[in-house]
N, C-alpha and C positions, 0 to 999 in steps of 0.2 A: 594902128600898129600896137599890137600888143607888148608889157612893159616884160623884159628879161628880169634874171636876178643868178648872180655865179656865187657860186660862196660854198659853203658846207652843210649837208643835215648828216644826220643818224642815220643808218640803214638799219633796220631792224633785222634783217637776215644773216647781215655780214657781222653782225653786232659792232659794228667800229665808225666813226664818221667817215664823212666821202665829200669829196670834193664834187659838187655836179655845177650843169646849168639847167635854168627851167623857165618856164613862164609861171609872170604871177596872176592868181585869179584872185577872187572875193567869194569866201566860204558863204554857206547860207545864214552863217552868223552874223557877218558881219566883218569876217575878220580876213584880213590879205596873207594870202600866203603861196610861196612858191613850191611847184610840182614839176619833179623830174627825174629823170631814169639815173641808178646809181650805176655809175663806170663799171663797176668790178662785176654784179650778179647780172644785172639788167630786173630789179627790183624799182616799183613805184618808191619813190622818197619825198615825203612833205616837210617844208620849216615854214612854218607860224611867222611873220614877220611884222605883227602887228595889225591895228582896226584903220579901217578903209574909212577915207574922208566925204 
């Protein structure tokens, strides 16, 4: 099962935050972060949520 995450990013489109939900992955960095469609445009939205254990 993959782990959810709701909360807010930035849309860069809309230029204003946005409330979404998404799933979180593990960048090739190394670092967790949640990916998901913003409500208002249907634009990708990422928030950085910290490095993966």
């Amino acid at each position: 099962m993959a782990e959810t995450y709701k909360g807010e990013a930035y849309c860069v489109k809309c230029k204003a935050k946005r409330e979404f939900e998404g799933n979180v992955k593990v960048s090739e960095s190394g670092r967790r972060m949640a990916q998901g469609i913003c409500p208002t445009c249907g634009t990708k939205v990422n928030r950085i949520l910290g490095k993966a254990q």
